[in-house]
One Martini backbone bead per residue (centre of mass of N, CA, C, O) as a GRO file, in nm:
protein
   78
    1UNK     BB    1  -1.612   2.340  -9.194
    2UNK     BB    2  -1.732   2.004  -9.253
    3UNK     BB    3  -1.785   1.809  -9.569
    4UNK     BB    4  -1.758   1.544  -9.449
    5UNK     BB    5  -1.973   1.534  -9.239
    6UNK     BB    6  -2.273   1.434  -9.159
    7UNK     BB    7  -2.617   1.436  -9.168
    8UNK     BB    8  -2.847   1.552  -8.947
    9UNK     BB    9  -3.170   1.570  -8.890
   10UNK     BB   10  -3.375   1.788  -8.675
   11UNK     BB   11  -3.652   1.967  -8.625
   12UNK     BB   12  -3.998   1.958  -8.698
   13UNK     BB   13  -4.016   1.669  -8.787
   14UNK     BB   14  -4.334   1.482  -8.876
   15UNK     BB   15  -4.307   1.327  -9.179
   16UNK     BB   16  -4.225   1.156  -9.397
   17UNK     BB   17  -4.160   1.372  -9.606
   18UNK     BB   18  -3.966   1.540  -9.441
   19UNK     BB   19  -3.751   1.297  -9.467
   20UNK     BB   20  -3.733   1.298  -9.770
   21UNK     BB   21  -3.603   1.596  -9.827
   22UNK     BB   22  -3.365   1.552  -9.597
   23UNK     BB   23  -3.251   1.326  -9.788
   24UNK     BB   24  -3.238   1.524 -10.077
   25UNK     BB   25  -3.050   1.724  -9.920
   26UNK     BB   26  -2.815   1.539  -9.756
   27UNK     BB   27  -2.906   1.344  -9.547
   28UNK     BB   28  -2.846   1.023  -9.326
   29UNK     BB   29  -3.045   1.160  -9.091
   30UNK     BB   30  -3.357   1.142  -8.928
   31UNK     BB   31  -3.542   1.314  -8.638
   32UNK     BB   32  -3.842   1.216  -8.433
   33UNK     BB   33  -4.092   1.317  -8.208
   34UNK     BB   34  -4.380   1.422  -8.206
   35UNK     BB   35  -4.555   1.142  -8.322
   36UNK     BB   36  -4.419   0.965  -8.096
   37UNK     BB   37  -4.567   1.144  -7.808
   38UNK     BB   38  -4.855   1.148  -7.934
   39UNK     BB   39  -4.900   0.813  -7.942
   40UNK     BB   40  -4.813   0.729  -7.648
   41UNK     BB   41  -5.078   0.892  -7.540
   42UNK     BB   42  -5.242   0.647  -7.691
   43UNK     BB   43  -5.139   0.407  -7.742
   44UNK     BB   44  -4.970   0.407  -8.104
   45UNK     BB   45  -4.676   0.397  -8.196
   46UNK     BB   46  -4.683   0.203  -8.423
   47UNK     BB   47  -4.869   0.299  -8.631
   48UNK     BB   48  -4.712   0.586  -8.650
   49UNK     BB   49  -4.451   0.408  -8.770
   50UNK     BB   50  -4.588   0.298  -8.994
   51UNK     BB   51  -4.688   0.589  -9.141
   52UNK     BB   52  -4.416   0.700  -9.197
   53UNK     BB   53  -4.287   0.482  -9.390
   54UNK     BB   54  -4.517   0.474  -9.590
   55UNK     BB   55  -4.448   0.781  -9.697
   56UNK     BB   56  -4.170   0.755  -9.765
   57UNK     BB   57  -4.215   0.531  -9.957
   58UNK     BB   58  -4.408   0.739 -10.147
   59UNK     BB   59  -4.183   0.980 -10.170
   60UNK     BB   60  -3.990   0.797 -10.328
   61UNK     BB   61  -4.177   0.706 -10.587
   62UNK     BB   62  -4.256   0.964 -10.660
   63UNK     BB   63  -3.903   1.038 -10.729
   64UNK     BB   64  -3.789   0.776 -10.851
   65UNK     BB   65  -3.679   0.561 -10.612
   66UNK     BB   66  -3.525   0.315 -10.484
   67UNK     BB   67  -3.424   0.479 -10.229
   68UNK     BB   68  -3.402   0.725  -9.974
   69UNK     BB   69  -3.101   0.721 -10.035
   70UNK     BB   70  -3.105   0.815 -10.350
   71UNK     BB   71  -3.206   1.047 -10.255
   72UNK     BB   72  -3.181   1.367 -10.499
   73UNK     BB   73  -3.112   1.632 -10.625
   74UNK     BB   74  -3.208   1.777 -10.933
   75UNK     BB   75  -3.100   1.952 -11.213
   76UNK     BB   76  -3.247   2.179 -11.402
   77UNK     BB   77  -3.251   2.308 -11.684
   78UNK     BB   78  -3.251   2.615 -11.825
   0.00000   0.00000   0.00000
């Protein structure tokens, strides 16, 4: 275990929301690959990486941050 160590999400993440969930988790970084392959094959990267910033900026707002980077999970008290 290495608990200093920074978290990087990657691999199966699809959109701007799973980038959101996996910086709630404490990832520090997050990579994505295949919205940005299927969208060079059609000559429209720049649109992919519009949209995903889009989705991220609105599940942050919905979860009450003020940035990406202060998400994080909150306890419920039971």
């Amino acid at each position: 275990m290495a608990p200093e160590l920074p978290v990087v999400a990657s691999g199966g993440l699809r959109d701007g929301i799973d980038v959101a969930k996996c910086m709630a988790l404490g990832a520090v970084a997050c990579g994505l690959a295949r919205p940005f392959l299927v969208a060079a094959q059609a000559d429209r990267t720049r649109d992919a990486l519009a949209t995903v910033l889009k989705q991220l900026r609105i599940a942050t707002w919905a979860a009450g941050a003020a940035t990406p980077n202060a998400l994080e999970i909150v306890a419920v008290p039971a």
